[in-house]
C-alpha positions in Angstrom: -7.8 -80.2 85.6 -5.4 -83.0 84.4 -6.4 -82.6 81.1 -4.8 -79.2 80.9 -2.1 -79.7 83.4 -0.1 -82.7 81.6 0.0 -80.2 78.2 1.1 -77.6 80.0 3.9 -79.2 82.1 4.8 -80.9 78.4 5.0 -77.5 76.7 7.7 -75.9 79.6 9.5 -79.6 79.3 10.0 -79.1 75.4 11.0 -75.2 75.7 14.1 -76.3 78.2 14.5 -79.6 76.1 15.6 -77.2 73.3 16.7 -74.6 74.9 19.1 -77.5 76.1 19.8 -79.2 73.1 21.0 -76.0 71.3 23.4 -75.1 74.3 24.8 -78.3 73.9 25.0 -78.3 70.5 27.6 -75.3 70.8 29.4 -77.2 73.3 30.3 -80.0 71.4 30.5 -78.7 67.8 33.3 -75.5 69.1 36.1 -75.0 71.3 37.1 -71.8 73.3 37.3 -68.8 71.8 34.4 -70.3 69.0 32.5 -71.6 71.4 32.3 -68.1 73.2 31.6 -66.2 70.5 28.4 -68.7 68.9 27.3 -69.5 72.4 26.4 -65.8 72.5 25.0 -65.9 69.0 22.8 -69.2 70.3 21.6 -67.4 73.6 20.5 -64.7 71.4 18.3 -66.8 69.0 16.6 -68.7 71.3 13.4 -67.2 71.1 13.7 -67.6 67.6 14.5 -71.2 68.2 11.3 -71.9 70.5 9.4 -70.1 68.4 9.9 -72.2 65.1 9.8 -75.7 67.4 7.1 -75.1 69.8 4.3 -73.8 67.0 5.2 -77.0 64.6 5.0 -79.4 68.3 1.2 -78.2 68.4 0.1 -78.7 65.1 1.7 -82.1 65.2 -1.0 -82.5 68.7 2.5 -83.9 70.7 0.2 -82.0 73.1 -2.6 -83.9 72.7 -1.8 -87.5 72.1 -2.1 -90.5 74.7 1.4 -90.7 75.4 0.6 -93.8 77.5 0.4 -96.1 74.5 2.6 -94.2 72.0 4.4 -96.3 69.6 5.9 -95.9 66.4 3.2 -93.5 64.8 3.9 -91.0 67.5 8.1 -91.1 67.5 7.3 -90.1 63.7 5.7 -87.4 64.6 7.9 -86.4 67.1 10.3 -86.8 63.7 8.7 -84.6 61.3 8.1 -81.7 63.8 11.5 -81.6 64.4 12.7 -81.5 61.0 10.1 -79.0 60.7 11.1 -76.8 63.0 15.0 -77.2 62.6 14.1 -76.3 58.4 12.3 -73.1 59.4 14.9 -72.0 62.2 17.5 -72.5 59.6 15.5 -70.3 56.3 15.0 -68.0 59.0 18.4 -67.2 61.0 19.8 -67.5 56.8 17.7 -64.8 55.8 17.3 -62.4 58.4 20.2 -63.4 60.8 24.2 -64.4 60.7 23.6 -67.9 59.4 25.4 -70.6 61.1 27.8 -73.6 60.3 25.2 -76.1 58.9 26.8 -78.9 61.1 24.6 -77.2 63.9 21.7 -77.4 62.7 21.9 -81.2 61.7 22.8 -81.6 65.5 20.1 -79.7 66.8 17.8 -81.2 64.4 19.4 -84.6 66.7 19.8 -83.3 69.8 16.1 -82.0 69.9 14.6 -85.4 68.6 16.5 -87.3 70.8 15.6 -85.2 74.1 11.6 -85.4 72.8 11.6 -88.6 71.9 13.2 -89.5 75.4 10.9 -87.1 77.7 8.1 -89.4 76.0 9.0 -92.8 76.3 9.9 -91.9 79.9 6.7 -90.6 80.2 4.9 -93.4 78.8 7.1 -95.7 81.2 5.9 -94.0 84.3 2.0 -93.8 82.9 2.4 -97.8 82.0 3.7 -98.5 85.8 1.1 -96.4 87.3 -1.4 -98.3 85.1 0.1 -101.8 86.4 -0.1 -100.5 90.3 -4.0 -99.6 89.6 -4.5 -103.3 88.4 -6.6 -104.7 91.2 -4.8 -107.8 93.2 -7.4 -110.0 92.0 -7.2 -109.3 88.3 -6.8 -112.5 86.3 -3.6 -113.7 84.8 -3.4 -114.5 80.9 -0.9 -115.2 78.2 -1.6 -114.6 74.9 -0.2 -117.2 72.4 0.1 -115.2 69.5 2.7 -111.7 69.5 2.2 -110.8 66.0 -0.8 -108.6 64.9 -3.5 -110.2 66.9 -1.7 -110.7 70.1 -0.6 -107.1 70.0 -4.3 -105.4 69.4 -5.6 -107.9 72.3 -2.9 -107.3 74.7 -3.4 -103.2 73.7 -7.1 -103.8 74.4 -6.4 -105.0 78.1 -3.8 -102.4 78.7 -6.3 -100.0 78.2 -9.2 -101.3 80.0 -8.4 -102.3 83.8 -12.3 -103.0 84.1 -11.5 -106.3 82.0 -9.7 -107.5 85.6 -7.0 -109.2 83.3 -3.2 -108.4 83.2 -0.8 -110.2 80.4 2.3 -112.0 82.0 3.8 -112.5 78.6 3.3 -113.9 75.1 3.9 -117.3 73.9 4.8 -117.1 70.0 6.9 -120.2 68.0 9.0 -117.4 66.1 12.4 -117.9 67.8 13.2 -114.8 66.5 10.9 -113.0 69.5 11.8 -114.9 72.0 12.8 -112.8 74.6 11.5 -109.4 73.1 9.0 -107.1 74.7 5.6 -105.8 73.2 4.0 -102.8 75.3 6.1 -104.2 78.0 5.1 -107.2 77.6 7.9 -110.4 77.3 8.0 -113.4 74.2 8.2 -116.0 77.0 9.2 -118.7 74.4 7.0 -121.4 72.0 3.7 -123.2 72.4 6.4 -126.0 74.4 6.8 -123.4 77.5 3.2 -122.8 77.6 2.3 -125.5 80.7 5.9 -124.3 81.9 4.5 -120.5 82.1 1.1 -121.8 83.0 2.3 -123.5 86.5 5.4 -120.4 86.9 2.9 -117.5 87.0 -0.6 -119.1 88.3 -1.9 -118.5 84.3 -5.7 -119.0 84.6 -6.7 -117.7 81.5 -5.5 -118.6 77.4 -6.5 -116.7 74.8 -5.4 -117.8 71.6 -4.4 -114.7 68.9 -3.1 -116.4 65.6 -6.4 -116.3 62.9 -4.1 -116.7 60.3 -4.0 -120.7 61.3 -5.1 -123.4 59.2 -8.2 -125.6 61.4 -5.7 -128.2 61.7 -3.0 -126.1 63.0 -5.3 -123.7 65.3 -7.1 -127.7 66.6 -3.6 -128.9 67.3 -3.0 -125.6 69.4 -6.5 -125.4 70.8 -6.0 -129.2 72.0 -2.8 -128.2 73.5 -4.2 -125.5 75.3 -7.0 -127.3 76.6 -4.6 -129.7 78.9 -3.7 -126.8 80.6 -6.6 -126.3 83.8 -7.0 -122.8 82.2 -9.7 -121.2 80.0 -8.7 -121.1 76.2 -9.7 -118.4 74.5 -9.8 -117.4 70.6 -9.8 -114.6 68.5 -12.5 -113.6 65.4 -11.7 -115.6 62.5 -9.1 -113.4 59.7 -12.5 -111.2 58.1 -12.5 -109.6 61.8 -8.9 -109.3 61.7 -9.2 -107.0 58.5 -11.5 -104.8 60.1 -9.9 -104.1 63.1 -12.2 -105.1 65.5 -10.6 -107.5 67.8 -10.3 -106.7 71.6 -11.2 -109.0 74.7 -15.1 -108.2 74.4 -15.5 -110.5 71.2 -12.8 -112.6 71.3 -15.5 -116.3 72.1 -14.4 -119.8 74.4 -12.7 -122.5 72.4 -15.2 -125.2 71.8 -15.2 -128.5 71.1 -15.9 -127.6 67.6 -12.1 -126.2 67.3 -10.8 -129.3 68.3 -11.9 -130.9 64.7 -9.1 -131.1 62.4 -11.0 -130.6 59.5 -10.7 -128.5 56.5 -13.0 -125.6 55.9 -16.2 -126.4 53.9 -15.9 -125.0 50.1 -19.5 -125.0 48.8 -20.4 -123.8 45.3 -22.7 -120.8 46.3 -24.1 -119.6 43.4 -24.8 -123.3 41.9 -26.8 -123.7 45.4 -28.5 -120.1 44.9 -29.1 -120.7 41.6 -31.0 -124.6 42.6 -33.2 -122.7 45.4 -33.7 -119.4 44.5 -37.8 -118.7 43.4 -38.5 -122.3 44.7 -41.3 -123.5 47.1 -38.8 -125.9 49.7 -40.2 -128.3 51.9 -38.1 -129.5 54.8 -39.7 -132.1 57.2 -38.2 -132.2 61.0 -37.5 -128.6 60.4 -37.8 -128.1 64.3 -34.2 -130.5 65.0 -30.9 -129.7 64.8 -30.2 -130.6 61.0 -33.3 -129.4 59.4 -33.3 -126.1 61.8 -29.8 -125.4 60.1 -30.6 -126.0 56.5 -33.9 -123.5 56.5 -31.4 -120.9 57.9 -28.9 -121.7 54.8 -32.1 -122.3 52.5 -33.6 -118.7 53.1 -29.9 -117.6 52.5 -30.8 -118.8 48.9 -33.8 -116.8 48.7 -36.7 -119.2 47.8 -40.5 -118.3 47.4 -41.7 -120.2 50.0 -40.1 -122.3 52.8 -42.2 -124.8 54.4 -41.5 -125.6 57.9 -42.7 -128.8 58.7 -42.3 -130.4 62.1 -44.3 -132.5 64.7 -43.0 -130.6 67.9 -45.1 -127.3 67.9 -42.7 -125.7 70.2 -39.2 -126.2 68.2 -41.2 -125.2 64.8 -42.5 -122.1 66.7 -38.9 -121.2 67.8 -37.7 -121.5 64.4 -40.2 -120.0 62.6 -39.8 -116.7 64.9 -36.3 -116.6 64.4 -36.6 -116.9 60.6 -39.6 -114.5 60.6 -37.1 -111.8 62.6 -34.3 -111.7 59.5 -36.1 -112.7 56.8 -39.8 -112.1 55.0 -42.4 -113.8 57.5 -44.7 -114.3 54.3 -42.6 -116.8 52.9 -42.7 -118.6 55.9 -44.9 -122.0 56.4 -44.5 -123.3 59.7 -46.4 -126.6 59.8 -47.3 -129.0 62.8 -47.5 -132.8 61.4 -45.8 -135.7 61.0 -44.6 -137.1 58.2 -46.5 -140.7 59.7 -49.6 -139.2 58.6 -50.0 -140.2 54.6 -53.1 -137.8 54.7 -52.4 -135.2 56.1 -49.1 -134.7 53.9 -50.9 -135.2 51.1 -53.1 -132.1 51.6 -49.9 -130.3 52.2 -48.1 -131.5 48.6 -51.5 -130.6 46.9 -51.7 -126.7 48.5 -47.8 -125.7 48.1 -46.7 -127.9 45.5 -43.2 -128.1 46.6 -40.4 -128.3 44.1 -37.7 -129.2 46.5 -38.3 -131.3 49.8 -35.5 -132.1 52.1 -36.3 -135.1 54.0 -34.9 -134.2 57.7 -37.7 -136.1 59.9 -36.5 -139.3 61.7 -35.8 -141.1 64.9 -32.4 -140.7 65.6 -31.4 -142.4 69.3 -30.2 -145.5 69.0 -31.0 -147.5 72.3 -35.0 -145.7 72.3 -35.4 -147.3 69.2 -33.7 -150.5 70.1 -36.7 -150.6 72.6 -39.4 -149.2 70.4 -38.8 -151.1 66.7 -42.3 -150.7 65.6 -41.7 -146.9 66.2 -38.9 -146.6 64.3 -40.0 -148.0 61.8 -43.8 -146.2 61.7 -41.6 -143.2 61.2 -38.0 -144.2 59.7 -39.6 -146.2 57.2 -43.1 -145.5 56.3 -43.0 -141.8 56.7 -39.9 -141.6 54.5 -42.0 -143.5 52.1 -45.0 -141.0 52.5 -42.9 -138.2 52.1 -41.5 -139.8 48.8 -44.1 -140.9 47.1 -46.0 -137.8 47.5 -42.8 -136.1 46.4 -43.1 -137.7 42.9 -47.1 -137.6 42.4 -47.1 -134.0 42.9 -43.7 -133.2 41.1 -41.6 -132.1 43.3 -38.1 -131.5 41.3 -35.9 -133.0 43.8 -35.9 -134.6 46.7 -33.0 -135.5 49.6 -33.1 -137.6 52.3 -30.7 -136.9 55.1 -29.6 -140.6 56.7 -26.9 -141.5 58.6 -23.2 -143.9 59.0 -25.4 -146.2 61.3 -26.6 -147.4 58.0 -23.8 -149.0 57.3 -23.8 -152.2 58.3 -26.2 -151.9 60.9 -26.4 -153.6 64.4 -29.5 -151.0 65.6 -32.7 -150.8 64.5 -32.2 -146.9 63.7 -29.8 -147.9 61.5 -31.3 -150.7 59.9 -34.4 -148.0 59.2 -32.8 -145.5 57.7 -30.8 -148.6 55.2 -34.4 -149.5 54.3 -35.1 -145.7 53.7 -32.1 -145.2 51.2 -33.6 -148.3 49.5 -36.6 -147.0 49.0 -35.4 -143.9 47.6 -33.5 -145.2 44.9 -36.9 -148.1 44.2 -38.9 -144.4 43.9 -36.3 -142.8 42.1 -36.8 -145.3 38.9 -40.4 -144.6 39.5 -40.7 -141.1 39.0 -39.5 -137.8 37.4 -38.1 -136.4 40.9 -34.6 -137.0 41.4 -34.3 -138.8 45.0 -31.0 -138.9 46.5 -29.5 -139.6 50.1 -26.5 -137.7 52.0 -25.2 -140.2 54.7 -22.9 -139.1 57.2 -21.7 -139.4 61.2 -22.5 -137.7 64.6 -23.3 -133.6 64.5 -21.7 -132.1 67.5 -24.0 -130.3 69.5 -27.2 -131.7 68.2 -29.7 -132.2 70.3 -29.7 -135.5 72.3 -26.3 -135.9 71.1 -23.3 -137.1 73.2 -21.8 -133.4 73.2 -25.2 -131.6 75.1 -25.0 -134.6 77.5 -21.2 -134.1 78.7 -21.8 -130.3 79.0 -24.5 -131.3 81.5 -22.5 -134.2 83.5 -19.7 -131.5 84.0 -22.0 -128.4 85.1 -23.2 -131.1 87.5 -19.5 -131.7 88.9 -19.4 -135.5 86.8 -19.3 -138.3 86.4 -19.2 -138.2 82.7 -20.4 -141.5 81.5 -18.5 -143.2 78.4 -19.6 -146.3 77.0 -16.1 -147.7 76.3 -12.9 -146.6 76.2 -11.9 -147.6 72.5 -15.4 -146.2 71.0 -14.9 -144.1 68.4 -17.1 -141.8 66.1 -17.1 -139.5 62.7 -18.0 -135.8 64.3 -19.0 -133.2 61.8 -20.1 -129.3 63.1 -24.2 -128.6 62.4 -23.5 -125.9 59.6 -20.8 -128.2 58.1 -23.5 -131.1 57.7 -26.4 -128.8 56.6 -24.0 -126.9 54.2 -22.7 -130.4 52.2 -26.3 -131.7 52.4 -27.8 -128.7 50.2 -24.5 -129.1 48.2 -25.4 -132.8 47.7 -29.4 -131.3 46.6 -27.2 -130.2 43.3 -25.1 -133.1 42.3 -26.2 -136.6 40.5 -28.9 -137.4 38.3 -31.0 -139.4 41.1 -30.7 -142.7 42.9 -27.4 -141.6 44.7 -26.6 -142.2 48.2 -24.0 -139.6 48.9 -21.6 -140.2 51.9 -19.6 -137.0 53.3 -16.4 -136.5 54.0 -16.1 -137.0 58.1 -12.3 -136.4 58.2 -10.5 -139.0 60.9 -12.9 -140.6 63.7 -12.3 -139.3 67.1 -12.5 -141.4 70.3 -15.2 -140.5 72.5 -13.2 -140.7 75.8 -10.7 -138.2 73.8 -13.9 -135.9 73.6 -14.8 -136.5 76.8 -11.4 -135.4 78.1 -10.9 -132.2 75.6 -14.2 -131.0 77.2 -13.2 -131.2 80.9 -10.4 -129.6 79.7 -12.1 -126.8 77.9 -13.8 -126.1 81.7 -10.7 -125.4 83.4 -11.2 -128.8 84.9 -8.7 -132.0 85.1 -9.9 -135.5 84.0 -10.1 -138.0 86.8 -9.1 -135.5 89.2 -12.0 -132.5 89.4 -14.2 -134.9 87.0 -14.6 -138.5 87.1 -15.5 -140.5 84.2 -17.2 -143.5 84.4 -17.5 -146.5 81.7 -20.8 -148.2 81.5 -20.5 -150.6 78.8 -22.0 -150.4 75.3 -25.6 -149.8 74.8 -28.2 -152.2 72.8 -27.4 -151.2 69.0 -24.4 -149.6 69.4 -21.1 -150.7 68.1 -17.5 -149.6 68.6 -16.7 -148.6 65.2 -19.2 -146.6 62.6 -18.6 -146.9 58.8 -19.4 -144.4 56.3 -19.5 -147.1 53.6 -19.1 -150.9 53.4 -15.5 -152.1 52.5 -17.1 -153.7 49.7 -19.1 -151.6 48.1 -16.7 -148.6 48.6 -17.6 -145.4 47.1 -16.7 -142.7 43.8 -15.2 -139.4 43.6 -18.0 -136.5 42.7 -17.2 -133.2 41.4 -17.4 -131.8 44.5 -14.0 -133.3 47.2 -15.7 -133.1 50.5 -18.7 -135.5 48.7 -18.5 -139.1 47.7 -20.7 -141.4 46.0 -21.8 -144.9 47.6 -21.2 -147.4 45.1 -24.6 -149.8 46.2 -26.1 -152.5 44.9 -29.0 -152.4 42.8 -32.5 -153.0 44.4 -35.1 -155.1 43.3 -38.1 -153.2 43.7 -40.4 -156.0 43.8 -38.9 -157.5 46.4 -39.0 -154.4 48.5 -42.6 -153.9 48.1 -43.1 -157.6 49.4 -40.7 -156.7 52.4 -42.9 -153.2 53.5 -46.0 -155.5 53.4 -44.6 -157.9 56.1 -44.1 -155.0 58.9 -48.5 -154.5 58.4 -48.5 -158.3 59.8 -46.1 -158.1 62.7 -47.0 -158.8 65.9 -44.3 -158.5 68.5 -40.8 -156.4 68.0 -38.9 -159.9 67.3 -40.9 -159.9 64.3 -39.8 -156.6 63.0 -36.6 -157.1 63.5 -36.8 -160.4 61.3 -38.0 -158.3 58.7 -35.4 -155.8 58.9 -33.4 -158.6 58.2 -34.6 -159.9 55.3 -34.5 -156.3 53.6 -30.7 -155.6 55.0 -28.8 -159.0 54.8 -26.0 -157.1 57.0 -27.7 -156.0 59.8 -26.7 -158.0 62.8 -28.3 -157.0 65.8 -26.0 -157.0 68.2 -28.4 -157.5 71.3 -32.0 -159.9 70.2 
C-alpha cells in the first residue's frame, strides 16, 4: 500500500507546489491593477500549467525514485523536468493563448524548481531520521577514515542496510578543506590526528579504512595508526574493485598484519615468467608447505604441461593437489608422497617425468628442532638438496632453484649452517652440469606455517601471554605470495651459480609485531594481553643478515632482486667435507663439520 500511497501524496504535493509557484510569481513580478488583471489570466491557465509539468515529472520517474538517498542525479532531474515543462507551457500559452511577459516564465521555471527541489530534500530528511530511529540501540559505532569516493559508497552501503547493525558517527579525512562538511548527513570530524580523539568521544568500536588510492607505505602508516586504537580496523578492496563499483561493507576484509609492511608492491615480469614455464614439466619438492604450496598456485598460472607435486606429508600434498585439481586441469597434476632423503626413490621420479624445471622447496626450517636434531637437518638440508641436484643435472633438467634462507648468513644454527652448505653445493653442481642451479635467499614469511605470526594468533585467541624472545629482536618479514612471486622471477635471471638475495624492505621488531597484532584484535598490549620475554632460543640471534658485510651483493635487472657476491668454492674440498657427516657419531661431531665447510658459523649455544 505504501508503494502507491507516497506517489500519490507526491503527485497532489507537486500540483499545489505549482499551482503555488505561479500565484506567486504574479505577486511579485506585478503591482495592482497588473497584478489583477494577469492573476486572472494565471488562474485561468492553470490546468494548462499542471498539465505541461505534471506529465514531464512522470516520465522523469520523480514518482518513482528512492527519495531517501537522492543526491545530485535526482536535483537534475528535478531540473530538466522543469525546464521541460516551463518550455512547453510557454510554446503553448504563445501559440494558442495571450502569451505572457517572458520574465514570468523564467520565474516560474525558478519558483517551481525551487518548491520541488525543497518538498524532496525535506522528504529525504524526514526518511533519513526515521531510518536513524529504526537503528537498533545496539548497533555498532564506526568511522570511516576516508570521505572521498570510497568512504561515501561504504557509508551509502550502511545507510541502506540497518541489518549490518552499524551506524557512521562521522568521517575522518586529512583534506582540511572537508573538515566540518556533511556527506549523507554524515560530518568530516577532522584528520587521521582526531581519530583516538573521536574514538574515546563517541565509544568508536569499529575502523574501516576507505582510501585504495594509498601507496602500501601510506595505507601501513594509517593501518598502524589505527590499530593503537582498541577498535577493529577495517579496509576496503584494493583500486581494481574500486573501478567496478563493488565496494560495500560485505567485502570490505580485517586489516592484517600483512598491511602493516611498508613495502612496495611486487613488479614481476609476467610474460618473461610465462614464457620460462609455459609447456614445461615443473617439479617442486615440499610442495605441501607454505612456499612451495604458493609457487604451484603461481606455476599453474603459467600454464605448464605437467606440475609435479612432490611432498613427504601425504595430507598437505592431498590438500593442495585438490585445490589445484578444482581450478585448473587435474591431468597435469602429479601429486607425489616422498622425500627428497630418498636418492632412489627420486631417481625413478627424474627418469618417468623428466622435469625441465625443479624448484627446490623441501627443507627443515625451525631453528631450535634442529638445534636439537643436527644429524636431521642435515640428512635433509644437505643431502636431499644434494639428491635433488644431482639428479637435476643427470636427467637434464633446464633449471633448477633452490629456495634458502637469511639464516644463512653468517650462521649461529644448524638450519642455517645447512642451508649455507646447500647454496655451496649448488654453485659446486652448477660447474658440473648443463642445468643452471641458482639460490633465492631471503627472511621470515608471515603467516607460514610454524612461523612466529600463526603462533601469536594462537596465544591471543587463548587470552595471552604472547611469548617474545627479546625485546630488541628483530626480523626481515616478506608476505607468502611476495616470496613465491620473486622466487619464480629469480628461475629467469643469471646464467647459473647465483645466490640471489631479495629485497626484505626495513627489519621489523618482533615485540613491534607482537603489539600491532593485539592491536589488530581490539585488544591493548600489557593490559587485555600480557607479553612475556623468555630469552633467546639455541641458534637464534638478535639480528638476521641478508648478506655478509663483506661480500655484499650486485644490482640485477630486476630492483626487488640482488645478487650475493660469494666466494668461489672449491669443489674438492666440499666433496671431502660431505664424506665426514657418513663418519659422525654424536651431534658435536656434526656440528664440527659444519664448521669446517662454513668458517662463519658460530654456534651460539655448543
Amino acid at each position: 500500500m505504501l508503494k502507491y500511497l507516497i506517489p500519490a501524496c507526491l503527485f497532489i504535493l507537486d500540483s499545489l507546489i505549482i499551482i503555488v509557484a505561479a500565484i506567486s510569481v504574479i505577486g511579485v513580478r506585478f503591482e495592482d491593477d497588473q497584478f489583477s488583471l494577469y492573476f486572472k489570466q494565471i488562474v485561468q491557465y492553470l490546468p494548462v500549467i499542471l498539465l505541461c509539468y505534471l506529465p514531464f515529472f512522470a516520465v522523469s520517474r520523480l514518482y518513482r525514485r528512492v527519495w531517501r538517498h537522492a543526491g545530485y542525479k535526482e536535483l537534475s532531474s528535478i531540473g530538466l523536468a522543469t525546464f521541460a515543462g516551463t518550455a512547453c507551457f510557454f510554446g503553448i500559452s504563445t501559440l494558442f493563448y495571450k502569451a505572457m511577459p517572458r520574465s514570468v516564465y523564467v520565474l516560474l521555471f525558478f519558483f517551481v524548481m525551487v518548491g520541488i527541489g525543497l518538498s524532496r530534500l525535506i522528504l529525504r530528511y524526514f526518511l533519513r531520521c526515521s531510518d536513524m530511529k529504526k537503528t537498533p540501540t545496539s548497533a555498532i559505532p564506526i568511522i570511516i577514515v576516508g570521505a572521498g569516493y570510497a568512504g561515501n559508497l561504504v557509508a551509502s552501503d550502511i545507510l541502506n542496510h540497518n541489518s549490518y547493525n552499524r551506524y557512521v558517527v562521522g568521517f575522518i579525512d586529512d583534506d582540511e578543506e572537508k573538515h566540518g562538511e556533511l556527506s549523507f548527513g554524515i560530518e568530516v570530524l577532522g584528520g587521521r590526528d582526531k581519530i583516538q580523539e573521536v574514538v574515546n568521544k563517541f565509544g568508536v568500536k569499529e575502523i574501516i579504512i576507505a582510501i585504495p588510492s594509498l601507496s602500501p607505505k601510506e595505507s601501513a602508516e594509517l593501518a598502524a595508526l589505527c590499530s593503537q586504537t582498541k577498535c577493529k580496523v577495517k579496509i576496503v578492496p584494493d583500486i581494481y574493485a574500486m573501478l567496478d563499483e563493488d565496494v560495500s561493507i560485505k567485502n570490505l576484509r580485517p586489516v592484517n598484519i600483512g598491511d602493516l609492511l611498508q613495502r612496495d608492491p611486487v613488479v614481476l615480469d609476467i610474460k618473461k615468467i610465462t614464457e620460462f614455464l609455459s609447456g614445461k614439466c615443473v617439479l617442486v619438492t615440499g610442495a605441501g608447505g607454505s612456499i612451495g604450496s604458493e609457487l604451484c598456485r603461481k606455476i599453474m598460472q603459467m600454464k605448464p604441461s605437467r606440475l609435479i607435486l612432490l611432498g613427504k606429508g601425504e595430507n598437505s600434498i592431498y590438500e593442495i593437489h585438490r585445490e589445484l585439481s578444482c581450478l585448473h586441469t587435474p591431468e597435469i597434476l602429479v601429486p607425489i608422497v616422498a622425500s627428497v632423503r630418498d636418492r632412489k626413490g627420486l631417481e625413478e621420479i627424474f627418469a618417468r617425468y623428466r622435469p625441465q624445471v625443479v624448484f627446490h622447496a623441501a627443507a627443515h626450517k625451525h631453528v631450535p628442532l634442529m638445534e636439537a636434531q643436527p644429524i636431521e637437518a642435515v640428512k635433509n638440508n644437505v643431502f636431499g638438496t644434494l639428491n635433488v641436484g644431482l639428479l637435476s643435472g643427470e636427467y637434464g633438467a633446464e633449471t633448477f632453484v633452490m629456495v634458502s634462507t637469511d639464516k644463512a648468513v653468517n650462521p649461529t644454527s644448524v638450519m642455517g649452517a645447512t642451508k649455507r652448505v646447500a647454496e655451496k653445493i649448488i654453485r659446486v653442481l652448477n660447474e658440473k652440469y648443463a642445468t643452471k642451479y641458482v639460490a633465492v635467499r631471503f627472511g621470515n614469511v608471515l603467516g607460514s606455517r610454524g612461523s612466529v605470526v600463526p603462533l601469536f594468533k594462537k596465544q591471543i585467541e587463548a587470552g595471552g601471554p604472547l611469548t617474545v624472545t627479546d625485546p630488541e629482536i628483530v626480523r626481515y618479514f616478506m608476505t607468502i605470495p611476495e616470496a613465491s612471486m620473486l622466487v619464480l622471477q629469480a628461475s629467469t635471471m643469471g646464467k647459473g651459480g647465483e645466490v640471489f638475495v631479495l629485497d626484505m624492505g626495513e627489519p621489523i621488531k618482533i615485540l613491534d609485531l607482537a603489539k600491532n597484532m593485539i592491536r589488530l584484535s581490539g585488544l591493548e598490549p600489557e593490559i587485555d594481553i600480557k607479553i612475556d620475554f623468555i630469552g633467546l632460543r639455541p641458534g637464534e640471534k638478535l639480528f638476521e643478515e641478508l648478506m655478509t658485510a663483506e661480500d655484499g651483493t650486485l644490482p640485477t635487472m630486476h630492483k626487488q632482486i640482488f645478487c650475493a657476491n660469494l666466494p668461489d668454492v672449491d669443489s674438492e674440498n666440499l666433496e671431502s667435507y660431505l664424506s665426514k657427516f657418513k663418519n659422525c657419531k654424536c651431534d658435536l661431531d656434526v656440528i664440527n663439520v659444519l664448521k669446517e665447510i662454513v668458517p662463519t658459523y658460530a654456534p651460539n649455544h655448543f
